[in-house]
C-alpha positions as CSV (number, residue, x, y, z in Angstrom):
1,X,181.6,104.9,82.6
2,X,179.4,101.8,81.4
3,X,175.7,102.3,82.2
4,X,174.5,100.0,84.7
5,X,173.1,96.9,83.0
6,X,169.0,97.7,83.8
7,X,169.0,99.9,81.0
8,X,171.3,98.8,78.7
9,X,171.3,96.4,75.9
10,X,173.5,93.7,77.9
11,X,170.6,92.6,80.1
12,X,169.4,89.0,79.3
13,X,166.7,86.8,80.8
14,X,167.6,85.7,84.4
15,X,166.3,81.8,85.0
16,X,163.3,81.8,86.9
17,X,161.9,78.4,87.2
18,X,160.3,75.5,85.0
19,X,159.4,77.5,81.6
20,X,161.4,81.0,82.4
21,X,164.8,82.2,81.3
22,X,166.0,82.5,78.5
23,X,163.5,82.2,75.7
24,X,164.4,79.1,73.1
25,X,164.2,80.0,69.3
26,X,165.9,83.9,69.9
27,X,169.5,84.7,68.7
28,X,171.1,87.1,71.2
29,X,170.8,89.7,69.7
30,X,167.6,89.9,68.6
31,X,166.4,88.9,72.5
32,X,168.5,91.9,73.4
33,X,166.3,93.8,70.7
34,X,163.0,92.6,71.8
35,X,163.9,93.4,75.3
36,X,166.0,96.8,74.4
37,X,162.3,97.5,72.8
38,X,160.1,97.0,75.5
39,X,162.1,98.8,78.4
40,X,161.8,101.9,75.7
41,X,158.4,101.3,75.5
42,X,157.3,101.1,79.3
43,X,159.2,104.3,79.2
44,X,157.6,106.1,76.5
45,X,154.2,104.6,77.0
46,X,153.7,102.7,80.7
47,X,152.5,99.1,80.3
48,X,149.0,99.6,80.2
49,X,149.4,101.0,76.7
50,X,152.4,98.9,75.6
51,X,151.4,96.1,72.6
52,X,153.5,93.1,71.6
53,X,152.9,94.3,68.1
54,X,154.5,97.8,69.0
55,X,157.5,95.2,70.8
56,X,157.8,93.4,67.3
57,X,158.0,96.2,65.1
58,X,160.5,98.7,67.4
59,X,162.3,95.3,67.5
60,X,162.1,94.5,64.0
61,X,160.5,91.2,64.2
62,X,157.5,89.5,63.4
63,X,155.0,89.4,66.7
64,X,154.4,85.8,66.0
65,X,158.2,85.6,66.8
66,X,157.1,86.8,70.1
67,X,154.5,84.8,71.0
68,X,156.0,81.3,69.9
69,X,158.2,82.9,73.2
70,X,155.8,84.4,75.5
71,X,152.2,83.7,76.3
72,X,151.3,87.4,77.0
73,X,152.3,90.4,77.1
74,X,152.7,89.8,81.4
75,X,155.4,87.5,80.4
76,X,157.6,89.6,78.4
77,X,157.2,92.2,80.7
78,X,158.0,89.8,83.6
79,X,161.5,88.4,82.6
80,X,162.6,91.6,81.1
81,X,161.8,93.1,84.4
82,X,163.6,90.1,86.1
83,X,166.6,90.6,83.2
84,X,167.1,94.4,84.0
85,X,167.0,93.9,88.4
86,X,169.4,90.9,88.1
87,X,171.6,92.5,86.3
88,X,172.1,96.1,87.5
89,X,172.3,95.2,91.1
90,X,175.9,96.2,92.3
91,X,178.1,93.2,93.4
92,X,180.4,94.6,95.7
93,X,183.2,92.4,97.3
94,X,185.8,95.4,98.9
95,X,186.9,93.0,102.0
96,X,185.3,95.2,104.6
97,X,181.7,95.8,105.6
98,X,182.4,99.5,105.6
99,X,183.7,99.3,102.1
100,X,181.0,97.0,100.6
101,X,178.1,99.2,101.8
102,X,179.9,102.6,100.3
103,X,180.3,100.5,97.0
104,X,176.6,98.9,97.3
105,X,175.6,102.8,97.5
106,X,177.5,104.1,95.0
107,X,176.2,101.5,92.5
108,X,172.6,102.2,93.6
109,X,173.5,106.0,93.3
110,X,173.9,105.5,89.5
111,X,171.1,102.6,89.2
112,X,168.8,104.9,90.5
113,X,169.2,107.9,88.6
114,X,169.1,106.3,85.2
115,X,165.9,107.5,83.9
116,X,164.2,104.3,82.3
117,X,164.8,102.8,86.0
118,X,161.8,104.7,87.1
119,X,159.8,103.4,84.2
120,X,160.8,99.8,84.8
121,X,160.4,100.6,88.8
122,X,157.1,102.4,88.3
123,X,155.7,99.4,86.1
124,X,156.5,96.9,88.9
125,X,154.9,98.9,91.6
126,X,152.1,100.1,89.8
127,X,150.9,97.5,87.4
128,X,147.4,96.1,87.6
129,X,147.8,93.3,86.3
130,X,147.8,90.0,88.5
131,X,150.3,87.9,85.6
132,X,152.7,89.9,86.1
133,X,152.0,90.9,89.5
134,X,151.9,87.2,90.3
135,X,155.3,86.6,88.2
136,X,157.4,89.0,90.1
137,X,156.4,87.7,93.1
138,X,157.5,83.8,92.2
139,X,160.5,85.5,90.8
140,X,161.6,87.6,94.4
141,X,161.0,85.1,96.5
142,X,163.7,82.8,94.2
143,X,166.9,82.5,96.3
144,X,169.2,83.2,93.6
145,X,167.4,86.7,92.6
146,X,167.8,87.8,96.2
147,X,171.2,86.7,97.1
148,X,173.1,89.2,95.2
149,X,172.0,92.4,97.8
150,X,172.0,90.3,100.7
151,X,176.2,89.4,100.3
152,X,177.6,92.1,101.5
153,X,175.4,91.8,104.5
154,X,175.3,88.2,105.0
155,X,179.5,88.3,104.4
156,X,179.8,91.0,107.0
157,X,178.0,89.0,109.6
158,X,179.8,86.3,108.9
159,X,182.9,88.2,109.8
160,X,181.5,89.8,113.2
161,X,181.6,93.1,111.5
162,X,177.6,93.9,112.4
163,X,175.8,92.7,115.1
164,X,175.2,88.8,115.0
165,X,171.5,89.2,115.5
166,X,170.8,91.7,112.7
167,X,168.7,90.7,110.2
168,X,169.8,90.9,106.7
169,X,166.9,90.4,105.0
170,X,165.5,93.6,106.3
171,X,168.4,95.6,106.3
172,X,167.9,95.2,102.6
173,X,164.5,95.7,102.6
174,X,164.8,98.9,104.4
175,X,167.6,100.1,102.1
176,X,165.7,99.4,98.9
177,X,162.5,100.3,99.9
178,X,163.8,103.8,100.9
179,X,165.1,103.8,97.6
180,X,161.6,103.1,95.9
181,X,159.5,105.7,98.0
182,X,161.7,108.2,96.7
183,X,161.6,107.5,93.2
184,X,157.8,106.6,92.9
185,X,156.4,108.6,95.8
186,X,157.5,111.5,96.7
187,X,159.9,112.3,94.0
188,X,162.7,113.7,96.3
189,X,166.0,113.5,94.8
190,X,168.5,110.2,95.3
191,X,171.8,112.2,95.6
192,X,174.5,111.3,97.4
193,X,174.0,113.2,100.6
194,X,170.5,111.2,100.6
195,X,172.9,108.0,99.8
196,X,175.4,109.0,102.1
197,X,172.4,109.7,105.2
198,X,170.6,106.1,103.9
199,X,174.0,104.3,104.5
200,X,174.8,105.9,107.8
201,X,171.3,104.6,108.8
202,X,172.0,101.0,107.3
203,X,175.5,100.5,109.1
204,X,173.9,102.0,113.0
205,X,170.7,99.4,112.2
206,X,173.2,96.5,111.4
207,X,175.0,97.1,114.8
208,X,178.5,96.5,115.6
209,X,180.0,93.6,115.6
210,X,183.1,91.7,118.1
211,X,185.4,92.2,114.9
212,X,183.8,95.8,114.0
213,X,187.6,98.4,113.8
214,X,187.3,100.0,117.3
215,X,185.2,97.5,118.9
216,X,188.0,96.4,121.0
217,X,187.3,95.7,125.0
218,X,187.4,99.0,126.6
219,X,190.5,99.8,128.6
């Protein structure tokens, strides 16, 4: 089975906005290099500790190659973070609301048990520094970062399969944030009976909807 995209080589820059996305001046793969490099190194060392120069060298580049790209190390940091969450979000499109949340689950499942995930996870939590604390923020409130997690909700409302009043956008939050707690607070495990208990709280807080199976008019 492929790993999910967050950790893997295949992740590239998402677009961001006016001076984001994919750097100008990098062949492919060296960007996947220099961002293969730093996801090891937020791993291996945190951010506080991690160093451009460290970036080049693991990356076998020159760190003026780097910052002709970046302005600061927040930068780097930044679109690889947004590189590795826009990629490894599961896309599931099974026709059925009941089928899209198991697949949405099972993706997370895996996402979520990769092991840099809680390095890249812990950085964006924990990270004081207000660059790159300010540059995930622009970057989560973008539209087209969010949409992938909310489709399977928004599609499911749209075909009266929740309730027409539920709010997506917190339905997500709720799944994703229970998600986070575990990995960075209290370190319980994200199995799949935790998975399994997570989406049977998702689907009773979406509601049912007039097209829900077995939400016919009683007899």
């Amino acid at each position: 089975m492929t790993e999910p995209a967050l950790v893997g080589p295949a992740a590239t820059p998402a677009r961001t906005g006016r001076g984001r996305g994919r750097p100008r001046g990098l062949t492919d793969r060296v960007r996947r290099d220099v961002f293969a490099a730093v996801r090891s190194l937020l791993a291996d060392v945190g951010y506080e500790a991690l160093r451009i120069e460290d970036v080049a060298a693991m990356a076998g580049v020159h760190k003026t190659t780097l910052y002709r790209q970046w302005a600061s190390k927040a930068d780097l940091v930044r679109d690889v973070l947004a590189a590795a969450e826009a990629a490894a979000i599961p896309r599931p499109d099974e026709g059925s609301w009941d089928a899209d949340l198991a697949k949405l689950c099972e993706g997370l499942l895996r996402v979520f048990n990769h092991p840099t995930t809680l390095a890249l996870v812990r950085t964006r939590v924990t990270a004081n520094d207000p660059r790159l604390t300010e540059g995930l923020r622009e970057i989560a409130s973008d539209p087209t970062q969010t949409a992938p997690i909310l489709l399977p909700f928004q599609r499911a409302k749209e075909r009266g399969e929740i309730a027409p009043d539920a709010d997506v956008s917190m339905l997500v939050e709720c799944l994703m944030s229970a998600l986070v707690t575990r990995l960075v607070v209290t370190g319980a495990p994200i199995d799949r009976p935790f998975m399994d208990r997570l989406a049977r709280m998702i689907r009773a807080a979406a509601g049912t909807g007039p097209a829900a199976a077995g939400s016919g008019p009683a007899p």
